[in-house]
C-alpha positions in Angstrom: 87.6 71.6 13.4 84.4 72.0 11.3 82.5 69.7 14.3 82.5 72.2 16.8 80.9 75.4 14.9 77.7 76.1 14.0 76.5 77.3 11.0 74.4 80.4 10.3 71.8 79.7 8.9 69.2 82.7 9.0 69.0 86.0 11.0 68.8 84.7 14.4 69.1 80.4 13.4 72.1 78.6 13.8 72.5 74.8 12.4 74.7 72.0 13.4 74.8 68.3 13.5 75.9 65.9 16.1 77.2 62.5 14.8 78.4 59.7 16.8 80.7 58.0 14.5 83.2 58.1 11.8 85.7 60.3 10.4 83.4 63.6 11.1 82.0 62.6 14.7 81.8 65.7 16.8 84.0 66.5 19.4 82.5 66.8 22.8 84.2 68.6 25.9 83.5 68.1 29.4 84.3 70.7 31.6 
């Protein structure tokens, strides 16, 4: 699922988004 991965986005960055509703909200695991 494309909601749990980052993307890189430079040498050492890393990108992602968090959205809270919808068809693309991110998944969120409690453990």
């Amino acid at each position: 699922r494309d909601t749990l991965l980052a993307k890189k986005t430079g040498e050492n960055t890393y990108h992602f988004d968090v959205v809270l509703q919808g068809e693309n909200e991110t998944v969120f695991f409690d453990v």
